[in-house]
C-alpha positions, 0 to 999 in steps of 0.5 A: 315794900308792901305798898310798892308791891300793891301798886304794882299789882293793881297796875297789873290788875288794870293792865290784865282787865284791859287785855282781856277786854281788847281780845276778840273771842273765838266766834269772832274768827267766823266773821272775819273769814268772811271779811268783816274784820281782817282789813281792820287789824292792826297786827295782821290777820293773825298776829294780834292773837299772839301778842296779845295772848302772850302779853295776857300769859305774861300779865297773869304770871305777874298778877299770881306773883304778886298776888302770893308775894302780898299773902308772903308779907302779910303772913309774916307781919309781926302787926295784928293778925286778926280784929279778935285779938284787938284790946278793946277798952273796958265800958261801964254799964249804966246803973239801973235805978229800980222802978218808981225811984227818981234820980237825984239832980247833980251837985252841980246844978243849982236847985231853983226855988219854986214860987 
């Protein structure tokens, strides 16, 4: 359920970002006044406002849906809550020899005769 809802919200997320990019602000009505955009809309003069605020509106709503949907579920996993409450594994420290004392060689490694 969770990942169907993360994706959900990342193709509202796109969806909204792309909205948002395709309006035109509010200087821009200037211009068109004047004729540099009007016979260029696909809409109509005015009619691409309103679809693409309302499909703006409607995109919001679904991102803070699922935005809260998401913080819901992830409240309420029985999973970790935090990295704090992780069990971390027990390391030993590295014996110190003390100063001037040289580490005997391991068993393992045969002693070799000097000549």
């Amino acid at each position: 359920m969770q990942t169907i809802l993360i994706i959900v919200h990342v193709l509202v997320t796109i969806g909204l970002i792309g909205l948002v990019l395709v309006q035109q602000g509010k200087g821009a009505d200037i211009g068109a006044a004047f004729g540099s955009g009007a016979s260029q809309t696909v809409f109509g003069s005015r009619g691409s406002a309103s679809f693409l605020s309302r499909a703006t509106a409607v995109l919001a709503t679904l991102f803070f849906v699922t935005s809260l949907a998401l913080a819901y579920i992830s409240a309420t996993s029985t999973g970790r809550k935090s990295v704090t409450e992780t069990a971390v594994p027990a390391q030993t420290a590295p014996v110190q020899q003390p100063a001037g004392m040289v580490p005997a060689a391991p068993a393992d490694v045969p002693v070799v005769p000097k000549q």
